[in-house]
C-alpha positions, 0 to 999 in steps of 0.5 A: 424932872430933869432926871426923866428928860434925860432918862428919855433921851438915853431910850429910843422912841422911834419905835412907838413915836408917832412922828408926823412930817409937817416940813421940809427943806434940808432936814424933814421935820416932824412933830408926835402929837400923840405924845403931846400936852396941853395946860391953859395957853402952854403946850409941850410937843416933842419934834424931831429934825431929821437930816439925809446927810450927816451934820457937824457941830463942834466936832459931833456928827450927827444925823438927828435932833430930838427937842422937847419944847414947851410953846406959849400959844397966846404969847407967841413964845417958846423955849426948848426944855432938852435936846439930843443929838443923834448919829442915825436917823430918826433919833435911832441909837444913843445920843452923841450930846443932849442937854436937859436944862430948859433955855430961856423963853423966845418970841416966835417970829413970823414966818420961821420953822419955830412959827409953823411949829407954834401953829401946829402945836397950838391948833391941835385939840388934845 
């Protein structure tokens, strides 16, 4: 599994990624519900932040995440299964830095980006 996470990182998806914008504040921040899953109360969603001018964390520049988060709808929980960061926009090129081991699970809290992105996941029908 970690294999293909990775694998999915190193191929851009932007060309027949389906991002829909849901929020934005200093990055727009998108969803691809086409390429959502449902099983029981859990749905795995790939979301995407993307940043107008580039950002620095440890030394990487970077102007684009790509997450793959698995949502606890009834628990209200998440936790992120693999992450990229990106030096061009929208996901484009090849990541500076991605990590394919799943984080540990997270209650959501009211009101925050991980909250609309519950609720957007979590009321879609697939």
């Amino acid at each position: 599994m970690k294999f293909f996470l990775l694998l999915f990182f190193l191929i851009p998806i932007y060309s027949f990624a389906d991002w829909s914008l849901v929020h934005q504040d200093d990055a727009d921040h998108y969803i691809d519900y086409a390429l959502m899953s449902k099983s029981g109360q859990k749905t795995r969603a790939w979301y995407l932040q993307n940043y107008a001018e580039p950002q620095t964390i440890k030394n990487l520049q970077y102007r684009s995440i790509k997450n793959r988060s698995e949502f606890d709808c009834k628990a209200r929980k998440m936790r992120i299964l693999a992450y990229a960061l990106y030096a061009e926009p929208m996901g484009q090129g090849r990541a500076v830095f991605n990590k394919g081991e799943a984080l540990d699970w997270q209650t959501i809290k009211p009101k925050t980006l991980n909250d609309l992105y519950l609720k957007s996941v979590c009321s879609k029908k697939k």
